[in-house]
C-alpha positions in Angstrom: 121.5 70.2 42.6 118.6 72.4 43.4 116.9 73.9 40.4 114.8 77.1 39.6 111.5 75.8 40.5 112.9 73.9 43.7 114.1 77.5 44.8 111.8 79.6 44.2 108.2 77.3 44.0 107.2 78.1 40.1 108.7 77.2 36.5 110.5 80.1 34.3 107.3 82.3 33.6 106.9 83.8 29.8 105.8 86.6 29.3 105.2 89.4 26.6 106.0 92.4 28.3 108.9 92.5 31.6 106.9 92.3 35.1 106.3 96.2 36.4 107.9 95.2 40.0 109.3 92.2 39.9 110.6 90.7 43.3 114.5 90.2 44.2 115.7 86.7 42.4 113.0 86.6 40.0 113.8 85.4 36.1 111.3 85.3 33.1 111.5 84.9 29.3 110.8 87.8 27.1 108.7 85.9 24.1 108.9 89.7 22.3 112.5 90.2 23.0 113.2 86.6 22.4 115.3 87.0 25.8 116.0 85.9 29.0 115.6 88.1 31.8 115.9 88.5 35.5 116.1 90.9 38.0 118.5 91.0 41.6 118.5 94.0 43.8 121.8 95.2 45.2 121.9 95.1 48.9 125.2 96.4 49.4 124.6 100.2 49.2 126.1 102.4 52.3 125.7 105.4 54.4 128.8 108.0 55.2 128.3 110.8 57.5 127.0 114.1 56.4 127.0 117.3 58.5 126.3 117.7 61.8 123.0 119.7 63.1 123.2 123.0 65.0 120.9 121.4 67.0 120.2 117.6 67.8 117.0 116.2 68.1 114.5 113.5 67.8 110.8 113.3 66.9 111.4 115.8 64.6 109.9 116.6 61.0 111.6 116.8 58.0 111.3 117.1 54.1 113.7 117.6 51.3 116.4 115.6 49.5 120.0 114.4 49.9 121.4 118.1 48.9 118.6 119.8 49.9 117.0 118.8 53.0 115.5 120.4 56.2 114.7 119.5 59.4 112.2 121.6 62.2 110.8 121.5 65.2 111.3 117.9 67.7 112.9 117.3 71.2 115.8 119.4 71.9 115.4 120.4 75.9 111.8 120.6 76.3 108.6 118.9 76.7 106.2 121.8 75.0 108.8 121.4 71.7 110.7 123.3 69.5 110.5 125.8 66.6 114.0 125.5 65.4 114.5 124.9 61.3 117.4 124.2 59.6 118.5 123.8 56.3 121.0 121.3 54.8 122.9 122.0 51.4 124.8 118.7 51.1 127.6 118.9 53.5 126.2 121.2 56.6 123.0 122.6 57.9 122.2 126.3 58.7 119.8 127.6 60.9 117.0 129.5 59.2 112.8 131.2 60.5 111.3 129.0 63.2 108.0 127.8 63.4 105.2 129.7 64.5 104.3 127.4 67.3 106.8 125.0 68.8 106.0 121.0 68.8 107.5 117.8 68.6 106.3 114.8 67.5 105.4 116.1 64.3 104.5 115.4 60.2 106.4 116.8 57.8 106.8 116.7 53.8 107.9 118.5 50.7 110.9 120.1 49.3 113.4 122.9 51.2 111.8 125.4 49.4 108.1 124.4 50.0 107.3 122.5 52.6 104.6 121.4 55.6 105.0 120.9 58.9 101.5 119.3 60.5 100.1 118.5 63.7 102.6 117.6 66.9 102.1 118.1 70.5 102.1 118.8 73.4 98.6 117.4 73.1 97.6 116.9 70.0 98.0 120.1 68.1 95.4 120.7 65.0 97.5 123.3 63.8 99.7 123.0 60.3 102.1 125.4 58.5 104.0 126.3 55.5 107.6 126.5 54.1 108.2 128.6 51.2 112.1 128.6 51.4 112.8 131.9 54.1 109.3 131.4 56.6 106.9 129.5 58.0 103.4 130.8 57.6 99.9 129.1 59.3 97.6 127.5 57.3 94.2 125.7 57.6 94.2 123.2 60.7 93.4 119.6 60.7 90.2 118.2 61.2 91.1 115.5 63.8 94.2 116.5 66.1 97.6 114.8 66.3 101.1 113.5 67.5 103.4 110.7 66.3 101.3 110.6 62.9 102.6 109.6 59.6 103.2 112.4 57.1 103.8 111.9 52.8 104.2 114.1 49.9 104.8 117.6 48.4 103.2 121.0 49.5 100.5 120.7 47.7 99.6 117.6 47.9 100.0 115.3 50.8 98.4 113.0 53.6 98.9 112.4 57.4 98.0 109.8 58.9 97.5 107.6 62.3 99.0 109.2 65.8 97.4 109.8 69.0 95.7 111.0 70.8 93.0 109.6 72.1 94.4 106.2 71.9 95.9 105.0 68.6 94.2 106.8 65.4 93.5 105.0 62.2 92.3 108.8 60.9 93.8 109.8 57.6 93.4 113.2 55.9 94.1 114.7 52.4 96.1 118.1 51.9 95.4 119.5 48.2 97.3 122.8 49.2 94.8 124.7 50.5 92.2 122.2 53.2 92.9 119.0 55.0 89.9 116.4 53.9 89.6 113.3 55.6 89.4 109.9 54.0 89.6 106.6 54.4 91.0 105.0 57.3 94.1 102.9 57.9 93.2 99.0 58.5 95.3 99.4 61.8 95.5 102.2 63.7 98.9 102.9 65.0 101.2 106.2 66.2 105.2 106.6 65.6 104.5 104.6 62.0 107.6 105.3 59.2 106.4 107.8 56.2 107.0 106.9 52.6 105.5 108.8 49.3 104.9 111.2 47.0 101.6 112.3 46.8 98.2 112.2 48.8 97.4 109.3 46.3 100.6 107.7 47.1 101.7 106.8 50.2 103.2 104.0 52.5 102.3 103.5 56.2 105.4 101.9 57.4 105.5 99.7 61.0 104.8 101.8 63.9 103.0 101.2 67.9 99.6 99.0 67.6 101.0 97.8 70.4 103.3 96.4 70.3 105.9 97.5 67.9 104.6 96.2 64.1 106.1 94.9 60.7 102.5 95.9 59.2 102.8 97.8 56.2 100.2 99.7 54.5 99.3 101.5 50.9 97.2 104.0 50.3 96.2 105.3 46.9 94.3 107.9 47.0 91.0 106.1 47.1 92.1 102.8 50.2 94.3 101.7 51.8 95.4 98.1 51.5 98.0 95.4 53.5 101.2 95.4 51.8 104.0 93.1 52.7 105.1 93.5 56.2 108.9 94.7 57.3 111.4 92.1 57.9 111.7 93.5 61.3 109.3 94.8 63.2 109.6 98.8 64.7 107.9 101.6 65.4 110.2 105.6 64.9 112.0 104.6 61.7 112.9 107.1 59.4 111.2 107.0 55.5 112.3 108.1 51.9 111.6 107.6 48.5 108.3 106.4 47.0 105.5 103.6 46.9 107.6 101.6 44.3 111.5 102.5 45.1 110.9 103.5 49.3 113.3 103.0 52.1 112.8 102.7 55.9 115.6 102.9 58.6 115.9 102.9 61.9 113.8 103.0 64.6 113.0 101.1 67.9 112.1 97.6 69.1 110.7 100.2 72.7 114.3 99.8 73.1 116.9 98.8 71.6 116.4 101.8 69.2 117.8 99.9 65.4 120.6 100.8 62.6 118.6 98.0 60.3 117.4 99.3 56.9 115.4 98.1 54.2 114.7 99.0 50.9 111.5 98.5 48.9 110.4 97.6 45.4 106.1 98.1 45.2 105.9 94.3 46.4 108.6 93.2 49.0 111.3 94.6 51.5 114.7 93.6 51.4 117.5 94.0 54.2 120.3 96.8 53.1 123.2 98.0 54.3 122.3 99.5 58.0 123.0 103.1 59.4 126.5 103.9 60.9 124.6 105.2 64.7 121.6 103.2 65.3 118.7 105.4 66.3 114.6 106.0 66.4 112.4 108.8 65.2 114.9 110.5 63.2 114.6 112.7 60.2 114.1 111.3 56.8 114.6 113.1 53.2 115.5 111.4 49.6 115.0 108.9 47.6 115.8 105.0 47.9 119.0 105.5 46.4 120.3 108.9 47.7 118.7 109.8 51.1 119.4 111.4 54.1 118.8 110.7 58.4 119.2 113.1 60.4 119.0 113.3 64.2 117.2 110.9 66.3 117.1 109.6 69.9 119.4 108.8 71.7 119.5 112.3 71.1 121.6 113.2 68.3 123.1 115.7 65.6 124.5 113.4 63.5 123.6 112.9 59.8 123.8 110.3 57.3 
């Protein structure tokens, strides 16, 4: 019979003081509690369908939570975009103000009530606005131009990151509310990477188009940013919630097939989870690891999770 160390490589560590993120099947002894201790994640978990959209879409942005979410802009019928914003209370979504200038392929991040919506294309649009619950309002423009970017945080404080064009950016810049600063720059430039995070000092740059499709993961806080563990499958479109120690990516696209697989993550490692109900790429993403929402998504959709 196998033992502990023949599974996993190491003895039964002790410790003083439980591990901050410890990894999925991972045991230790407490020397101050005088206990025992391990830690499983649960992989079951499941998705159940929400509210339609007024209007599907894909490459869309979105912010929010699981009762509170909202979605604007993205591929509906045409190439130059779309300014359509809705909002979701739980069980449907209503349309509300559009944006001031139509795009797809755009960042987005915050809460319904206060929110940004940054860069998109055609081209690779500069241009970023503001959410404060009834309209959207511009605000000060990028420094470096983009589509298919990564985009994490709240309203006042957030980062976008990667995209094209020209080429595939590793360019990352800092929102405090009021200016977009750049900073350092991703190891691996990339476009269509998943978003993750909370803050412009906490974020996750999730897979994306290096090429080819990537399981490369990367964290930035607020100073670098630094390889993480990579995906368990490789994509590029997936949708993001949660944060840089309890973050979730699902869906996306191997350039096709477009993926239902999710996966949950705990600050060290990603696990496999309990996949979406429609398999899709670029959809919408709002939440947390353990109440989120997707939303829309090519092939082009309405439906919600």
């Amino acid at each position: 019979m196998a033992n502990y160390k023949d599974i996993h490589g190491s003895n039964i560590e002790t410790v003083s003081s439980d591990p901050s993120n410890p990894v999925n099947g991972q045991v230790w002894y407490n020397s101050t509690d005088l206990a025992l201790k391990g830690f499983t994640q649960n992989p079951v978990g499941s998705w159940a369908s929400g509210g339609n959209l007024n209007t599907a879409r894909y490459v869309h942005g979105g912010a929010g939570i699981q009762t509170a979410g909202l979605a604007f802009g993205g591929y509906i019928d045409s190439g130059s975009g779309q300014g359509e914003t809705e909002t979701y209370n739980g069980s449907a979504w209503s349309e509300v103000a559009d944006l001031n200038t139509a795009r797809l392929n755009t960042g987005g991040f915050g809460v319904q009530t206060a929110a940004i919506c940054v860069g998109g294309s055609p081209g690779g649009k500069v241009e970023a606005e503001s959410w404060n619950g009834s309209g959207w309002t511009e605000v000060n423009d990028l420094n470096t131009g983009r589509h298919a970017h990564g985009a994490s945080g709240i309203s006042t404080s957030g980062i976008a990151y990667g995209g094209t064009p020209p080429g595939f950016l590793d360019v990352a810049e800092s929102w405090n509310g009021t200016s977009w600063t750049e900073v350092a720059d991703l190891n691996t430039a990339r476009y269509y990477p998943g978003s993750v995070g909370a803050s412009n000092t906490s974020a996750l740059c999730v897979g994306g188009y290096t090429p080819p499709h990537t399981a490369d993961v990367e964290t930035w806080n607020g100073t670098a940013w630094a390889e993480g563990n990579n995906l368990n499958t490789s994509r590029l479109g997936s949708g993001g919630a949660g944060t840089v120690t309890e973050g979730l990516a699902f869906g996306g696209s191997l350039d096709p097939p477009h993926l239902g697989n999710v996966e949950q993550y705990n600050g060290t490692s990603w696990t496999e989870v309990a996949d979406l109900s429609t398999a899709r790429a670029y959809p919408g993403g709002a939440g947390t690891q353990a109440s989120a929402l997707a939303f829309g998504g090519t092939p082009k959709t309405a439906a919600t999770e």
